[in-house]
VEXBA-981562 format. One record per residue (C-alpha): residue in three letters; x, y, z. Coordinates in steps of 0.2 Angstrom, whole numbers, padded with zeros to 4 digits, always signed. Layout:
N
AlaXYZ ...
//
This chain:
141
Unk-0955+1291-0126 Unk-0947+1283-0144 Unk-0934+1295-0143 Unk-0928+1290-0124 Unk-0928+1272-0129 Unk-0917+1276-0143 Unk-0904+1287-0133 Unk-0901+1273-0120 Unk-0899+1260-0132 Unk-0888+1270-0140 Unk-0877+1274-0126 Unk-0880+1254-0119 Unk-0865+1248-0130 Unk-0855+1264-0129 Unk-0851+1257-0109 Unk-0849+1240-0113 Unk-0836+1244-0125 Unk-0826+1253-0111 Unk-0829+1239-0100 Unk-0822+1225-0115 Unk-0805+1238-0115 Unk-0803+1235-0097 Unk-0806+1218-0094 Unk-0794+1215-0112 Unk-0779+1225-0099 Unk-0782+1215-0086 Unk-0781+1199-0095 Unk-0765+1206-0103 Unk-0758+1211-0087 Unk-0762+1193-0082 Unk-0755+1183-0095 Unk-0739+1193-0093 Unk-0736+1192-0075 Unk-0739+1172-0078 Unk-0725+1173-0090 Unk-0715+1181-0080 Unk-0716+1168-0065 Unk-0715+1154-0075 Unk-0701+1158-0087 Unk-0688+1157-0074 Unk-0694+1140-0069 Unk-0695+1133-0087 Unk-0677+1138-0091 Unk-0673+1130-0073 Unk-0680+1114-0078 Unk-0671+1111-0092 Unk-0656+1113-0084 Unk-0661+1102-0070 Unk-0665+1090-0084 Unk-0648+1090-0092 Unk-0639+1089-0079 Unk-0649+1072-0075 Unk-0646+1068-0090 Unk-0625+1071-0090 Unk-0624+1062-0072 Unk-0633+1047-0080 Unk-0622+1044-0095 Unk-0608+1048-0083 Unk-0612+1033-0071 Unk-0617+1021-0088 Unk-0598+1025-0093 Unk-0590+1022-0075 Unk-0601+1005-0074 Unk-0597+1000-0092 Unk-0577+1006-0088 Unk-0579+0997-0071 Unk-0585+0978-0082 Unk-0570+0980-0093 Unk-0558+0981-0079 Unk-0566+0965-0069 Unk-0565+0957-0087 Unk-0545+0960-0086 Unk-0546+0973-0097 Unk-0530+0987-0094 Unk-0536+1004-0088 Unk-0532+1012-0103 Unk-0539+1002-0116 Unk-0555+1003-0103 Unk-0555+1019-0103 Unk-0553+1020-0124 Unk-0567+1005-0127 Unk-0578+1016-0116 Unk-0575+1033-0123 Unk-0577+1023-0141 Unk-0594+1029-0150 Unk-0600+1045-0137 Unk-0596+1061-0145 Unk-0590+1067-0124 Unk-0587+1083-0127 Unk-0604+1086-0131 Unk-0610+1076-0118 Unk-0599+1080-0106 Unk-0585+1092-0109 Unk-0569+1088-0103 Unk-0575+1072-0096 Unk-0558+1064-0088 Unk-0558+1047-0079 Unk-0547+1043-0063 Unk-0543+1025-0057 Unk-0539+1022-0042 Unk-0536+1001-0037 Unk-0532+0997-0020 Unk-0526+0981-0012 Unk-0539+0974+0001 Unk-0535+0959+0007 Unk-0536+0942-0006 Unk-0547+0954-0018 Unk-0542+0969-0026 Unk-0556+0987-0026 Unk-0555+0996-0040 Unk-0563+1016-0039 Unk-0569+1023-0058 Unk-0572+1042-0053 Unk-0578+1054-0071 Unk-0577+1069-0070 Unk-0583+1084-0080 Unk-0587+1102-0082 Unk-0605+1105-0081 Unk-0620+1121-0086 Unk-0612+1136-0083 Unk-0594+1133-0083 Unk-0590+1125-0067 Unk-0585+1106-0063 Unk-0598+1097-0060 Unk-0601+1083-0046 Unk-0591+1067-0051 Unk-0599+1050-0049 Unk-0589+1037-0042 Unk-0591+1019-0042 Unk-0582+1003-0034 Unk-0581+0985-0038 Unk-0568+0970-0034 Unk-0557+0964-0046 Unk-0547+0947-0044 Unk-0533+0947-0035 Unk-0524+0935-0048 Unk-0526+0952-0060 Unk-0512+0961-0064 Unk-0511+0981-0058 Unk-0511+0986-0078 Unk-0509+1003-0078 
//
């Protein structure tokens, strides 16, 4: 009867060796099929991340742009003071702004539009913003 014992506690580990291998697969098989979903959507998020990050300085620029034009600043040295200190073409390359002031009645509206070219090569959304300027202000272009 000793020697029974022996042979099954012998073959005991033998099986659950077999079993370790498979479970290590499927745990491998797991982790890489999680990889693989998740990947995709990490890479995503740091685009969607820069790109909220471009369309925030853009509309900080168009605000700050927008000041100096209510202050009596002309467009271009507006446009010059802005541009003074950001490295845009890192930021946002080929960044251009368009002005665009309109008589409306005793007050004066003034559109700031920047745009630029966004992730992957194409132009991205521009961001516009409006105020009034005096209507005593020179059209300084």
């Amino acid at each position: 009867m000793h020697d029974v014992d022996l042979t099954t506690r012998r073959s005991a580990p033998r099986g659950r060796r077999g079993a370790m291998l498979i479970e290590m697969l499927v745990a491998g098989i797991l982790l890489t099929t999680v990889i693989v979903l998740v990947g995709p959507l990490l890479l995503q998020s740091n685009q969607v991340r820069r790109s909220a990050a471009q369309r925030q300085l853009a509309t900080q620029l168009a605000a700050n742009c927008l000041e100096r034009l209510v202050a009596g600043e002309s467009q271009q040295l507006a446009e010059a003071n802005v541009r003074r200190g950001w490295d845009t073409q890192k930021w946002l390359p080929e960044m251009t702004f368009d002005f665009e002031i309109r008589d409306d009645d005793a007050r004066r509206r003034a559109t700031v539009t920047v745009n630029w070219i966004g992730s992957g090569g194409q132009a991205a959304r521009p961001v516009r913003l409006a105020g009034w300027l005096p209507a005593d202000q020179e059209d300084s272009r």
